[in-house]
N, CA and C atoms as an extended XYZ file, in Angstrom:
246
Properties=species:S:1:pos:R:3:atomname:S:1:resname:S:1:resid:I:1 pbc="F F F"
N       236.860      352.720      148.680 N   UNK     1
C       237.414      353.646      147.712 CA  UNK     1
C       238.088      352.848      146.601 C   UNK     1
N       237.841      353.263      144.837 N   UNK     2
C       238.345      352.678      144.253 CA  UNK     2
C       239.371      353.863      143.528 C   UNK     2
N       240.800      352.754      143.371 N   UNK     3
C       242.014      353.987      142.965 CA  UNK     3
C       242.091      353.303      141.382 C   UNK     3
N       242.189      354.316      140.975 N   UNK     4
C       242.292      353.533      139.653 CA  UNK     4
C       243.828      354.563      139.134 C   UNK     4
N       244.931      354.096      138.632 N   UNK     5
C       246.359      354.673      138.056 CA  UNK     5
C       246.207      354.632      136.795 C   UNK     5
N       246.547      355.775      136.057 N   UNK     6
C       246.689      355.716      134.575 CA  UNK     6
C       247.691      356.727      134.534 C   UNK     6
N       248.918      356.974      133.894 N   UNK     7
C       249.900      357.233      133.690 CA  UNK     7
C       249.720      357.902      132.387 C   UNK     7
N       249.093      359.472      132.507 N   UNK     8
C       249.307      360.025      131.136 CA  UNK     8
C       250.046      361.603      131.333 C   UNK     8
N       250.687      361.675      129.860 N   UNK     9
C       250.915      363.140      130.011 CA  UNK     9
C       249.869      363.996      130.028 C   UNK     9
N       250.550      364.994      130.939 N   UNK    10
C       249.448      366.159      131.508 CA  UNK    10
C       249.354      367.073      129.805 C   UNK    10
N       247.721      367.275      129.294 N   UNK    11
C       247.746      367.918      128.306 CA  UNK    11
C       246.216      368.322      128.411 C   UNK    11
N       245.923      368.651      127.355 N   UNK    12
C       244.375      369.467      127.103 CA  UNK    12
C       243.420      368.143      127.509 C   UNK    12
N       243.858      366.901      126.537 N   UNK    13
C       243.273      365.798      126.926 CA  UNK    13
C       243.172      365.341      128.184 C   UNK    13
N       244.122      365.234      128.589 N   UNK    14
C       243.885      364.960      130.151 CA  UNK    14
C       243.072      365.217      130.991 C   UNK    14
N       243.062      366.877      131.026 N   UNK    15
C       242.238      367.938      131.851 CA  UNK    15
C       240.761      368.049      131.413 C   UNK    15
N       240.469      367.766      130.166 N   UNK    16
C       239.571      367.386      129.924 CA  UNK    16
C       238.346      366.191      130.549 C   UNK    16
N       239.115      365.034      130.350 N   UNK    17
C       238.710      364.229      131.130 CA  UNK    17
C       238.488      363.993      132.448 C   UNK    17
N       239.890      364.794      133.344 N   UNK    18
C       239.484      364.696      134.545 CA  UNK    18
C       238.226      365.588      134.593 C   UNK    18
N       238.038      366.568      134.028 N   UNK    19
C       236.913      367.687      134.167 CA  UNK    19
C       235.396      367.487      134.028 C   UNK    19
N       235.422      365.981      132.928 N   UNK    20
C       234.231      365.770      132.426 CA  UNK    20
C       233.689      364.310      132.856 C   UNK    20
N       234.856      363.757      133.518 N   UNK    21
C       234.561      362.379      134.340 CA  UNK    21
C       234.483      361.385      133.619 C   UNK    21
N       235.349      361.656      132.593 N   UNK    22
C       235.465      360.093      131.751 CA  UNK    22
C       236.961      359.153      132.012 C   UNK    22
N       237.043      358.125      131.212 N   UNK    23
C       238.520      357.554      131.180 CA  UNK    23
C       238.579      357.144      129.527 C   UNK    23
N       239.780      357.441      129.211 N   UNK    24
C       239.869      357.070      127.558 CA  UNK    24
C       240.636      355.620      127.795 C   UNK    24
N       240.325      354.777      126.705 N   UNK    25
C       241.260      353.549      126.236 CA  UNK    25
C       241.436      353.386      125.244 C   UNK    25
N       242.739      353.618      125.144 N   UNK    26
C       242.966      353.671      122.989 CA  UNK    26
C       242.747      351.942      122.920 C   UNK    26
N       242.292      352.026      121.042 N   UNK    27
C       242.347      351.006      120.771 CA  UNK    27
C       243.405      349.962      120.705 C   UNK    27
N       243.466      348.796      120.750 N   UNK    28
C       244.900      347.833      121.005 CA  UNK    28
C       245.731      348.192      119.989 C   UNK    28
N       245.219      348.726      118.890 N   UNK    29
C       246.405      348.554      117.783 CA  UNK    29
C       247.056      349.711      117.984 C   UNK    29
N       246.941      350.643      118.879 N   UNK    30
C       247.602      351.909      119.802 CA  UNK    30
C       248.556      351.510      120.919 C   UNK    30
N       248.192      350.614      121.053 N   UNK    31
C       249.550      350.232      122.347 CA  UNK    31
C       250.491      348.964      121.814 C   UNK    31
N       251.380      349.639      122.310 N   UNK    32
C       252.999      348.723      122.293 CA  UNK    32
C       253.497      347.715      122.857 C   UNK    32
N       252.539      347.190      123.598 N   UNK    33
C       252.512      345.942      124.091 CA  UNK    33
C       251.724      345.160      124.054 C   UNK    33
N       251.978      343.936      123.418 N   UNK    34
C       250.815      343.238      122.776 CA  UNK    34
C       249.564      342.462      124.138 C   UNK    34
N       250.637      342.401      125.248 N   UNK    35
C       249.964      342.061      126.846 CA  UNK    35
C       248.980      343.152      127.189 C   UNK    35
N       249.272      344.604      126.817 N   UNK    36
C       248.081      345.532      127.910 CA  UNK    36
C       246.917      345.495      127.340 C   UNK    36
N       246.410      344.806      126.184 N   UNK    37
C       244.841      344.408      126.163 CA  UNK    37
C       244.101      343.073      126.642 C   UNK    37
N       245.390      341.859      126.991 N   UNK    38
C       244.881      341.021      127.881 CA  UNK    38
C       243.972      341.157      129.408 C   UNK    38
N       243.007      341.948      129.179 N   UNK    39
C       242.013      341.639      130.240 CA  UNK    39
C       241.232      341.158      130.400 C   UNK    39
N       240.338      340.542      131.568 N   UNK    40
C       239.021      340.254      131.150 CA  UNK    40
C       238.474      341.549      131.906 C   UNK    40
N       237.547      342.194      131.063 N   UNK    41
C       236.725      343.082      131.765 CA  UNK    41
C       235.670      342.527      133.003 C   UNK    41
N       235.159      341.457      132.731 N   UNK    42
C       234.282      341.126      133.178 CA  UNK    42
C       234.659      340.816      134.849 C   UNK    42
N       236.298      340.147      135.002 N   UNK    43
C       236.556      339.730      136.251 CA  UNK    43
C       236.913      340.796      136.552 C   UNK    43
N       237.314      341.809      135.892 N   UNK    44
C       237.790      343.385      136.259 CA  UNK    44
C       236.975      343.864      137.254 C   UNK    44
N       235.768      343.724      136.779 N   UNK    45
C       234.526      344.318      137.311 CA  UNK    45
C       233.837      343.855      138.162 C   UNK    45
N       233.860      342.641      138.823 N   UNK    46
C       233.381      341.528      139.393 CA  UNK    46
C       234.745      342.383      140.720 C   UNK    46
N       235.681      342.060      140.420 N   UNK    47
C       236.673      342.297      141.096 CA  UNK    47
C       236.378      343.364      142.498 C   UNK    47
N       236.099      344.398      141.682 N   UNK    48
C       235.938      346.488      142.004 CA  UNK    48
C       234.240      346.026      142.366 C   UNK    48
N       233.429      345.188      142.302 N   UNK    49
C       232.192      345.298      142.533 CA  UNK    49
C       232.675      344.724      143.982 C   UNK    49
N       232.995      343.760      144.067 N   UNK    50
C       233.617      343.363      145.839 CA  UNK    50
C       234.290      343.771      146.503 C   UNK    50
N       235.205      344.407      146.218 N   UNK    51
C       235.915      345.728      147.178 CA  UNK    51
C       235.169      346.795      147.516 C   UNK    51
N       234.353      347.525      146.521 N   UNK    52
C       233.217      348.427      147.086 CA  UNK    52
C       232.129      348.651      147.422 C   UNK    52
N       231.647      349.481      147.622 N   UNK    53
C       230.263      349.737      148.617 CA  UNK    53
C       229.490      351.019      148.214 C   UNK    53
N       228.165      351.370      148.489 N   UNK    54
C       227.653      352.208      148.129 CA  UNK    54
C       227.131      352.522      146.823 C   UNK    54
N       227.126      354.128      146.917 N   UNK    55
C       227.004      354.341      145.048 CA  UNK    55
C       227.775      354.275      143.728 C   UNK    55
N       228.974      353.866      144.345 N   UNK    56
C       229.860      353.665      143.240 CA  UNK    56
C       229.880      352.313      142.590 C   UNK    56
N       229.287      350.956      144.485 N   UNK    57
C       229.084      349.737      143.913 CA  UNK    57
C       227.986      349.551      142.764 C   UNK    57
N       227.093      349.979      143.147 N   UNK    58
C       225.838      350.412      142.280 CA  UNK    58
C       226.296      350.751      140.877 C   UNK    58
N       227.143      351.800      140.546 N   UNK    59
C       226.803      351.904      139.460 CA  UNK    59
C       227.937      351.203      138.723 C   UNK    59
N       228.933      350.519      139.503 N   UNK    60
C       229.438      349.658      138.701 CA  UNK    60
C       229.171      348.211      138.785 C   UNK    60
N       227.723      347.754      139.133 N   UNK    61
C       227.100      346.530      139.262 CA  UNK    61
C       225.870      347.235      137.353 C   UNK    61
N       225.775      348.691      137.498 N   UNK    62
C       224.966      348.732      136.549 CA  UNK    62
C       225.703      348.679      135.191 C   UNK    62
N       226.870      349.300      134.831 N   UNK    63
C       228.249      348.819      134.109 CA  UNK    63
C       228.034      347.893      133.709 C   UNK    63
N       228.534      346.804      134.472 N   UNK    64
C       228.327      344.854      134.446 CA  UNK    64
C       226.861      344.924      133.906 C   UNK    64
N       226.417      345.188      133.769 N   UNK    65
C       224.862      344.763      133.445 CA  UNK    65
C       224.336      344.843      132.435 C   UNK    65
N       225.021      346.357      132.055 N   UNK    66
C       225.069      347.167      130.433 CA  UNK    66
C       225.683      346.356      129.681 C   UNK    66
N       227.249      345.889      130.087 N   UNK    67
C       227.989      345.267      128.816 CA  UNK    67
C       227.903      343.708      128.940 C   UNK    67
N       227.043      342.877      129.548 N   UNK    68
C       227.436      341.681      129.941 CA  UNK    68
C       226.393      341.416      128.630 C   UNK    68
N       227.225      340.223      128.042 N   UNK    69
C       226.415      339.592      126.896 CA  UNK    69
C       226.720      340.550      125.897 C   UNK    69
N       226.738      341.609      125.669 N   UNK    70
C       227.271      342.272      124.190 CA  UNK    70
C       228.888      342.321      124.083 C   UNK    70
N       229.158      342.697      123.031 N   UNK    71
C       230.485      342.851      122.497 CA  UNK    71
C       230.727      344.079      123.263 C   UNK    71
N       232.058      344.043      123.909 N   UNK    72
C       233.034      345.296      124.627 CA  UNK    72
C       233.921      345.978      123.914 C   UNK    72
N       233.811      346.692      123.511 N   UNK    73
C       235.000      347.407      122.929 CA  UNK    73
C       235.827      348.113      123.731 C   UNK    73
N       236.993      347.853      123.372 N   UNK    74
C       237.595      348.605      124.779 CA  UNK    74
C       238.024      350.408      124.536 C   UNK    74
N       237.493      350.955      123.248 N   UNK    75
C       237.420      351.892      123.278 CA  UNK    75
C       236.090      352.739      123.336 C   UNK    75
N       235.754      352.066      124.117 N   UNK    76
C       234.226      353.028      124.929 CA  UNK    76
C       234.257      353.942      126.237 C   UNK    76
N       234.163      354.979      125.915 N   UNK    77
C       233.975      356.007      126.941 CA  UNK    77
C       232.702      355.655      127.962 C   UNK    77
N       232.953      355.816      129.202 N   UNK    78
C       232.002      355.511      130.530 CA  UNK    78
C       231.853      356.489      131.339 C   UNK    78
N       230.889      357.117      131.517 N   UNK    79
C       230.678      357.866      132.810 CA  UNK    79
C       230.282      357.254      133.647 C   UNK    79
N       231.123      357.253      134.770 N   UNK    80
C       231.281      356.366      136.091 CA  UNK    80
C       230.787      356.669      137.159 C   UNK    80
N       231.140      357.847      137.706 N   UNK    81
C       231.572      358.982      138.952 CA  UNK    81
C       230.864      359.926      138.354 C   UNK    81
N       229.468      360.604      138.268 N   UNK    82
C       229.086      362.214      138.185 CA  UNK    82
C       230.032      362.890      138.767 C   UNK    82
């Protein structure tokens, strides 16, 4: 099982997303800390590909596959989870 925490106020947006199975990431020049865009996606994903199993490993081995070698933006919407 992968848990993923995001800490937002409950609003239209929100419910939305949980409803439609996406995750939003504002762009960096949206957040207030110049640290919460230090990631690497790539070990992110590498990471959550070895903890899990099944169809979720799958489609986040297909994820990795999509963005590896192109430019990431980190404000790209993903459907993850049907």
């Amino acid at each position: 099982m992968v848990i993923i925490c995001k800490f937002r106020e409950i609003n239209n947006r929100l419910l939305d997303s949980v409803s439609r199975g996406y995750v939003y990431f504002a762009h960096p020049d949206q957040l207030n800390d110049p640290f919460d865009c230090k990631i690497s996606i790539s070990k992110s994903l590498n990471h959550a590909i070895d903890k899990t199993k099944g169809k979720i490993r799958g489609k986040l081995e297909q994820l990795r596959d999509e963005i590896e070698g192109t430019h990431f933006s980190v404000h790209i919407t993903k459907r993850i989870i049907p």
